[in-house]
GUPA-220528 format. One record per residue: x, y, z of N, C-alpha, C in turn. Coordinates in steps of 0.2 Angstrom, whole numbers, plus 2048, in hexadecimal, padded with zeros to 3 digits. Atoms other than C-alpha are relative to their C-alpha. Example, Ala and Ser with C-alpha at 12.3 -4.5 7.8 and 13.67 -1.06 7.14 Angstrom:
BEGIN
8047FA80083E7EA827804806800
7FC7FA7FF8447FB8247FC805803
//
This chain:
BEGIN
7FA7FD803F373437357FF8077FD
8007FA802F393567318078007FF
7FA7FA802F47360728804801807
7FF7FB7F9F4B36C7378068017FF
7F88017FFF5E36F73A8037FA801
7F98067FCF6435E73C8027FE7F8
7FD805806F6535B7298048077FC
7FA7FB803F773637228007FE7FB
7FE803807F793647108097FB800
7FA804800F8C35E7137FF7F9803
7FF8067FDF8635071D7FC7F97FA
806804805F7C34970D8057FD7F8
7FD800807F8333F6FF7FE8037FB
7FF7FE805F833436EF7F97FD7FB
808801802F753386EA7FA801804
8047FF7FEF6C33B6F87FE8087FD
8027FD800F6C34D6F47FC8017F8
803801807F6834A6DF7FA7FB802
8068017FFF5B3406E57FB804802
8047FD7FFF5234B6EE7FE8047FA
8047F9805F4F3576DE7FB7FC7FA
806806805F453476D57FB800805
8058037FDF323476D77FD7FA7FB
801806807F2D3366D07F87FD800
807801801F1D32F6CA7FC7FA7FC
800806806F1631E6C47F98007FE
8067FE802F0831E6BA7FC7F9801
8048067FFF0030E6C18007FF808
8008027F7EFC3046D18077FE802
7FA8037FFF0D2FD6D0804806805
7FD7F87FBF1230C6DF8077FB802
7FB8037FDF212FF6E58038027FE
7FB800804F2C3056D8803808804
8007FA7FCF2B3176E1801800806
7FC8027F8F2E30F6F38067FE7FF
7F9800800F3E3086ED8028067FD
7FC7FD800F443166E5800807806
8007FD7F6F3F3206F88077FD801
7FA8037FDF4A3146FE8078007FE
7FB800803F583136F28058057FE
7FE7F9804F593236EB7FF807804
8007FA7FAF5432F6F87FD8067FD
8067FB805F463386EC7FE806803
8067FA7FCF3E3496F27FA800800
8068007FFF2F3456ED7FC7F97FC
805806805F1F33B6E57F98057FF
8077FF804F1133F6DA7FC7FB800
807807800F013376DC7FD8017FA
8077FF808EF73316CC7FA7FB803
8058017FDEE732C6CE7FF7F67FE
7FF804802EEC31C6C68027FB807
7FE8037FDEF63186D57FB7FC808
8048027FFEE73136DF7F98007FE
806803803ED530D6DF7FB803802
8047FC7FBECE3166EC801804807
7FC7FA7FBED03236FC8047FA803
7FD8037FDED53147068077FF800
7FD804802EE030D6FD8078077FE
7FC7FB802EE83206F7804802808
7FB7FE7F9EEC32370B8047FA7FF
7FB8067FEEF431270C8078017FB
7FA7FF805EFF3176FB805805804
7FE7FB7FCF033277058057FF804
7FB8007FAF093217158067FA7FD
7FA805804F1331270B8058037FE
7FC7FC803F1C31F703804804807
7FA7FF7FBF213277138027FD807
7FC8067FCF2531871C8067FF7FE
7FA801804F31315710803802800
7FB7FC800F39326711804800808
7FE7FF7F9F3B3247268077FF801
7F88027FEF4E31F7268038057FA
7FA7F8805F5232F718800805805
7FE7FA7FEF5633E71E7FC807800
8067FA801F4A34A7177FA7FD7FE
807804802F363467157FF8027FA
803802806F2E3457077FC8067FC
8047FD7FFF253526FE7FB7FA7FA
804804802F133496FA7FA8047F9
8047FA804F0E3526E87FC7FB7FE
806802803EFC3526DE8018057FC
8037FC804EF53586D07F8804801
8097FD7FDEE43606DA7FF8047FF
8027F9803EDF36C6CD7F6803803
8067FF800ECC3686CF7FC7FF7F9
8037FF808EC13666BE8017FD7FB
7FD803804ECA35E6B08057FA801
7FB8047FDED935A6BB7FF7FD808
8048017FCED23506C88057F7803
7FC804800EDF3456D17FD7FA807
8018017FAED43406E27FD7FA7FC
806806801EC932E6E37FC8047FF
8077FF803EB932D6DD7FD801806
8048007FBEB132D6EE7FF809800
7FE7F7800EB83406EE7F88017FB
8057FC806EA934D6E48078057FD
7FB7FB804EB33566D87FF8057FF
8007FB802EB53686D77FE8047FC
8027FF807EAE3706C98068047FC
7FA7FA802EBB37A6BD804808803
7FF7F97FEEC338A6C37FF8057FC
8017FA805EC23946B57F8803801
8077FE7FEEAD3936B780080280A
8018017F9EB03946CA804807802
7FC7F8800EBB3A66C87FC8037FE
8067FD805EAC3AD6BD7FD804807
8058007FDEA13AD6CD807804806
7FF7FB7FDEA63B66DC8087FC804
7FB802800EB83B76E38037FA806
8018017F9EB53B06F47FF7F67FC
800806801EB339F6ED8057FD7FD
7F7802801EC639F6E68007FB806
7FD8027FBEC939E6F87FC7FA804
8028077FEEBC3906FC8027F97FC
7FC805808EC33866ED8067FE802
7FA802800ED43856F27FF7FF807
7FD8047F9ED13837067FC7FA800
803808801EC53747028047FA7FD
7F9805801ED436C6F88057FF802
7F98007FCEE13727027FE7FC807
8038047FCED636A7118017F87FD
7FF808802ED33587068077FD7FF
7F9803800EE63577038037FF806
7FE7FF7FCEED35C7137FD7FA804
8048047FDEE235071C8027F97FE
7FE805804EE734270F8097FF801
7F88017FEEFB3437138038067FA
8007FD804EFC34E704804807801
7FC7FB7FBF0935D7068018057F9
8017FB804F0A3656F47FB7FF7F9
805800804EFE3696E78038047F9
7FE7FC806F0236C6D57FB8047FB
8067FB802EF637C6D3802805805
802800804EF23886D28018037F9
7FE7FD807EF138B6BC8008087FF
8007FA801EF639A6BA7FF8067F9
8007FD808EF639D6A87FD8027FC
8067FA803EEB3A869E7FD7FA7FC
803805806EDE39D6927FD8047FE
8047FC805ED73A66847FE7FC7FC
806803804ECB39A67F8027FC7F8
7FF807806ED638E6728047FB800
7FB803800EE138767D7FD7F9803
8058037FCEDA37567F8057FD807
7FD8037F8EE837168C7FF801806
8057FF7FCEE137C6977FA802801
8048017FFED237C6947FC7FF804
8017FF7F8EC93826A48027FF806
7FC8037FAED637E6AD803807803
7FC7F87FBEDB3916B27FB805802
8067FB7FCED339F6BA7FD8067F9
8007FC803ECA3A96AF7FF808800
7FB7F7800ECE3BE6AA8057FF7FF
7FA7FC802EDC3C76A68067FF806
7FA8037FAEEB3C86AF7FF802804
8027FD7FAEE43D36BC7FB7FA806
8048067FCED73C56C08017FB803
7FC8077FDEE43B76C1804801804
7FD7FC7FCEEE3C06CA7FE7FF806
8037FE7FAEE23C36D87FC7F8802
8038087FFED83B16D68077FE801
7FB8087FFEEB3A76D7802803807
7FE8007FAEEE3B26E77FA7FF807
8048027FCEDF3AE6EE8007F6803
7FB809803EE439A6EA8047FF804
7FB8037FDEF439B6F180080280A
7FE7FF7F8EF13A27027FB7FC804
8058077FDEE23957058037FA800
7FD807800EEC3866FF806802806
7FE7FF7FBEFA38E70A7FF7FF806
8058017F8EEF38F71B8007FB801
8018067FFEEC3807188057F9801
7F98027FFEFD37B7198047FA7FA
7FD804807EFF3747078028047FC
7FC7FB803F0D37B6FB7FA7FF7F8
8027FC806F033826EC8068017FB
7FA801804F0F3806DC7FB8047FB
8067FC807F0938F6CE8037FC7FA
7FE803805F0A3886BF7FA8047F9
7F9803803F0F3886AE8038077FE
7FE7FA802F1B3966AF8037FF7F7
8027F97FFF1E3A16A57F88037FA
8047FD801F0D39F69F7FE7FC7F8
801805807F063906927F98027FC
803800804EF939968D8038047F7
7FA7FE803F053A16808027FB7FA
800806805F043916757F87FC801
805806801EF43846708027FA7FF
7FD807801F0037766F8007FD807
8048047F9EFB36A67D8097FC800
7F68007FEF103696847FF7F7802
8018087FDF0735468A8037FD7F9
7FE803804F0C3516788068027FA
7FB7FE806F1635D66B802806808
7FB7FB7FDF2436A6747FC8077FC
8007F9805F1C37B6718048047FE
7F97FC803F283886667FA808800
8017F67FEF2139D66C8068037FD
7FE7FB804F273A665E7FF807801
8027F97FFF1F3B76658027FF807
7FE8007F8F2B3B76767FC807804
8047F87FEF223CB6787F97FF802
8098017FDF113C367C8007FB807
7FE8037FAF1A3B7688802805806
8017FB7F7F213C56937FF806802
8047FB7FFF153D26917F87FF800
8078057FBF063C66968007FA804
8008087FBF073B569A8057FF806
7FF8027FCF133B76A5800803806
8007FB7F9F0E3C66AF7FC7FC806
8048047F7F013BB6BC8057FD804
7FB8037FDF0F3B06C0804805804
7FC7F87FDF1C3C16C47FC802804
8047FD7FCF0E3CB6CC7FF7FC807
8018017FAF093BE6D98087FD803
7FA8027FCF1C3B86DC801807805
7FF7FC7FDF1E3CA6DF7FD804804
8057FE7FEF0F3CE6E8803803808
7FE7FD7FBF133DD6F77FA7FF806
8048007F9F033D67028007FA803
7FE8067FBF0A3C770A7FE7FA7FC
800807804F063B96FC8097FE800
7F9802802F153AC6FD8007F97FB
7FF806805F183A36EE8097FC802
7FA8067FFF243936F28017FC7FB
7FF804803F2338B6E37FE8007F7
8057FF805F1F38C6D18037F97FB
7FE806806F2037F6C08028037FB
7FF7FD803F293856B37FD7FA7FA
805805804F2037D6A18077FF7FC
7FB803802F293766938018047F7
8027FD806F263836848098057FE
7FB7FF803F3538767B8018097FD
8037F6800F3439E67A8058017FA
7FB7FD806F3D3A5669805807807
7F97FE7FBF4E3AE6747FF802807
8007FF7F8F483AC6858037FA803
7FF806800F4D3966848037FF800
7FB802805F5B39567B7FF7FB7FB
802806805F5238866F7FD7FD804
8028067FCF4E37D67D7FA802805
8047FE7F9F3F37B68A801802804
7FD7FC7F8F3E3886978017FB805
7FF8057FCF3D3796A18077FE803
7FA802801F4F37569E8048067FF
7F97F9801F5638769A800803806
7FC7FD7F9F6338B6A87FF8097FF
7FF7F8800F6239E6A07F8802802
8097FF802F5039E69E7FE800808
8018027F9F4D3996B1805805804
7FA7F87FEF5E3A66B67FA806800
8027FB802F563B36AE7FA802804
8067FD7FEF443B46B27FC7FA801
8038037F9F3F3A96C0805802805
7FD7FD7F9F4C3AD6CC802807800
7FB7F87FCF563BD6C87F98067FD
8027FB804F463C66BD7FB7FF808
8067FF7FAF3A3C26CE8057FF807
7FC7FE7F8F493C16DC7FB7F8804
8068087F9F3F3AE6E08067FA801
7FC804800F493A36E87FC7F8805
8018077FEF3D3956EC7FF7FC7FC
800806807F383846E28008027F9
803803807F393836D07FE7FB7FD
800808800F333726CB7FE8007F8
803800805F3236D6B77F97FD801
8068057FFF233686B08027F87FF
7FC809800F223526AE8058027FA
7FB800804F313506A47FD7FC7FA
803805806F283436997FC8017FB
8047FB805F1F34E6918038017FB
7FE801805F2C3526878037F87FB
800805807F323486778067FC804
7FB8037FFF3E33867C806801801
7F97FE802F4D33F674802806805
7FC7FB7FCF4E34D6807FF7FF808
7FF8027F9F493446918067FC800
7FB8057FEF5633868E8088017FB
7F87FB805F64342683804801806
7FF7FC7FAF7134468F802806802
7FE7F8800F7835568A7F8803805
8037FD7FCF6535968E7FF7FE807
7FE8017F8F6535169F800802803
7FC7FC800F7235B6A17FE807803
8057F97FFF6836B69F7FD7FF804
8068017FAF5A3646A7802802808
7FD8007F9F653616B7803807801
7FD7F7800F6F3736B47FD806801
8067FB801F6037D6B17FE804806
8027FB7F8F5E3856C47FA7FD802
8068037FEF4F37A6C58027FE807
7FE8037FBF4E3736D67FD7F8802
803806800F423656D47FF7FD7F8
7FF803807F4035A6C47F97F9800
806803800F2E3536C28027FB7FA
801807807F2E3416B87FD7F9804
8048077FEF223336B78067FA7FC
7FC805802F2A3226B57FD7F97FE
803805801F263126AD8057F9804
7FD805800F333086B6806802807
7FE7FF7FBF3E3086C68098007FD
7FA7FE803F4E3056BA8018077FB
8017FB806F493136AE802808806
8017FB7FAF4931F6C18087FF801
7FA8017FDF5B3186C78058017FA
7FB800805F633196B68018087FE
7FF7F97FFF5F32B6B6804804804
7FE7FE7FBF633306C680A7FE801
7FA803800F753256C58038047FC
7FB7FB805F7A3316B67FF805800
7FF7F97FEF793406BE8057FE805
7F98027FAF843396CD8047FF7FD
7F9800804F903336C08018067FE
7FC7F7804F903466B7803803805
7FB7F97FBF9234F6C78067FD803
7FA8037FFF9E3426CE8058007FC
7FB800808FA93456BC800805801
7FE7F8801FA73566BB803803804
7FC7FE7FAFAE35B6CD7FF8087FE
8027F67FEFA536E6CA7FE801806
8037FF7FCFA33766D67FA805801
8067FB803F973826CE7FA7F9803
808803801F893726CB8017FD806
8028047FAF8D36A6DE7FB808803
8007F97FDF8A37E6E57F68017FD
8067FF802F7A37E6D87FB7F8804
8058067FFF7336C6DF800802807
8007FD7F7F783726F37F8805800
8037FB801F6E3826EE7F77FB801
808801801F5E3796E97FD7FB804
8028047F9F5E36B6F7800803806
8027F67F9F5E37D7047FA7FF7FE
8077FE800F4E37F6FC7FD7FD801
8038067FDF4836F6FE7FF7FF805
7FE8027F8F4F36D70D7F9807804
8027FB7FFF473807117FB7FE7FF
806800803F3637E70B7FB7F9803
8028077FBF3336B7117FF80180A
8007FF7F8F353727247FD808800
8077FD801F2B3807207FB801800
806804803F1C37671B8027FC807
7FD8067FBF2336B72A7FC7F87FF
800807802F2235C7218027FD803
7FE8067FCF2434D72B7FD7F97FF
802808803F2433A7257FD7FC804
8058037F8F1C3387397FC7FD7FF
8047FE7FEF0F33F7367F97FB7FF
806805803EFE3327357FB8037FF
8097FF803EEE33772A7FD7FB800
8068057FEEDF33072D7FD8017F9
803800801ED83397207FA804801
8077FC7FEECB34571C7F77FE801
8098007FDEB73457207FC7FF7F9
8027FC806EB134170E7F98037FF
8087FE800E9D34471280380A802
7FE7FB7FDEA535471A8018067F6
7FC7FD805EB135A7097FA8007FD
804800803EA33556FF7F98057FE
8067FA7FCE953617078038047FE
7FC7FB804EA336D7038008027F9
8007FF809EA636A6F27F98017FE
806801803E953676EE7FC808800
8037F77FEE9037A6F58048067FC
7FB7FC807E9E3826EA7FE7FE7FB
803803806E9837A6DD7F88037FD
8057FE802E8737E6DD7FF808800
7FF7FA801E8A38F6E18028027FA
7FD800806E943906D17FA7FF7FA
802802804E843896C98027FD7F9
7FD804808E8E37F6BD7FD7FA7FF
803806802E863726B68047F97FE
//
């Protein structure tokens, strides 16, 4: 099943189309709760944790279950990961793992591009269709969130390393998601537990967030289709709230300050505090925000439906035509972007060579002489 021209946003309900902008995620083996909500709810996507299987086998068999599941929806699936490499290390154990990026930028630049077409290979081959990488964000040595989780140098550096990144994962026919706009290195507060607050907005958009800008706007055929907005709250660039959730914040500079009109996708929503993943005013925001996808792990398949059901009931109440116009809007892009990548729920993976990848990693690696 592809996209293509046969799927009309008019021809799509109303929950089919709010489903599509949920990517959902259970942080266990329990994967069934994430085939019924396929079935149900007509989800756009899945994130894989490493939770949800035990091994390569058994992670293809999650895979193809998932888009089995989807074959009577309308639009396929996208199949996301967290396959940073190094710290953030999403594949089985059978896999060799990557070494850090940051140590792996240091050394020469040509191994960017072996780094990312070796992962974009392992995905691609596994059913895996986007990848949440690569970090784009500056570390200056105290943030331990990212902690060698980004490239390192200046902005010139990441610049050039995240567009060497994106066009290997590309090739490779895996959507590359840059992430955390507009740039976490900008706070030391680790956003998995407290909400950071960047009181110096002047350092947010006259450093951290120019790699992001530069390679969106990049005049030598880099194409960014996607990026992750974080959850750091900017003194007057937020309005009080996480960029993640601020509709001005995301207006302003993501679409009209770079002219981008492909994915936004928050970061996990769970991250933030109870009271504002389940507030409904926030909700609200979240769903208004020009976001077009909504990353959230779930502990439960009523905790998915109860969500999704009250946003059908707001836009059904509301009768705007502004927020049907903004959800039409951002199911184009899914819709676009899905059949661009020519996603298809068809498609059968076998599965990569791991003696093969292995040999690979293991020669970037050593090269790197990382210990």
């Amino acid at each position: 099943m592809k996209c293509g021209d046969t799927v009309k946003i008019g021809e799509l309900s109303l929950r089919e189309k709010i489903g599509q902008k949920f990517i959902f995620g259970v942080y266990s083996e329990n994967v069934d709760v994430i085939v019924d909500l396929i079935k149900e709810c007509y989800i756009g996507g899945v994130i894989l944790y490493k939770n949800n299987y035990k091994n390569y086998d058994e992670m293809l068999s999650v895979i193809k279950k998932f888009k089995d599941a989807n074959k009577n929806n309308k639009i396929p699936l996208f199949i996301a990961i967290d396959q940073e490499g190094g710290r953030v290390n999403r594949m089985p154990s059978e896999f060799s793992n990557l070494k850090n990026i940051y140590d792996v930028s240091k050394m020469d630049d040509s191994l960017i591009d072996r780094y990312a077409d070796i992962t974009g290979k392992m995905l691609k081959e596994s059913g895996i269709n986007m990848n949440f990488a690569p970090v784009m964000d500056m570390y200056d040595g105290k943030s331990k969130v990212l902690y060698k989780r980004c490239f390192y140098g200046d902005i010139d550096d990441i610049y050039r390393f995240g567009k060497r990144y994106v066009n290997s994962m590309n090739n490779r026919g895996v959507i590359p998601v840059l992430k955390h706009y507009p740039g976490h290195g900008a706070t030391t507060v680790d956003s998995h537990f407290f909400t950071p607050y960047v009181y110096d907005y002047k350092k947010v958009l006259e450093k951290h967030i120019l790699p992001f800008d530069r390679i969106i706007n990049d005049k030598d055929g880099t194409v960014v289709d996607a990026l992750m907005v974080n959850h750091m709250v900017i003194r007057k660039l937020t309005g009080g709230i996480p960029a993640s959730i601020s509709s001005s914040f995301i207006d302003e500079y993501v679409r009209k300050r770079n002219n981008f009109d492909g994915l936004v996708i928050t970061d996990e929503m769970n991250m933030l505090s109870r009271n504002i993943v389940y507030k409904f005013s926030y909700l609200k925001k979240m769903f208004l925000s020009d976001s077009d996808l909504i990353l959230v792990k779930i502990k439960s398949k009523k905790e998915a439906i109860r969500l999704i059901d009250k946003y059908v009931k707001y836009v059904d109440d509301c009768d705007n035509k502004d927020v049907i116009r903004m959800i039409d809007n951002s199911v184009l892009r899914i819709v676009r972007i899905k059949d661009k990548y020519n996603i298809n729920d068809g498609t059968e993976y076998e599965g990569s060579n791991i003696i093969e990848i292995n040999k690979e990693i293991d020669k970037i690696n050593k090269l790197c002489n990382i210990k």
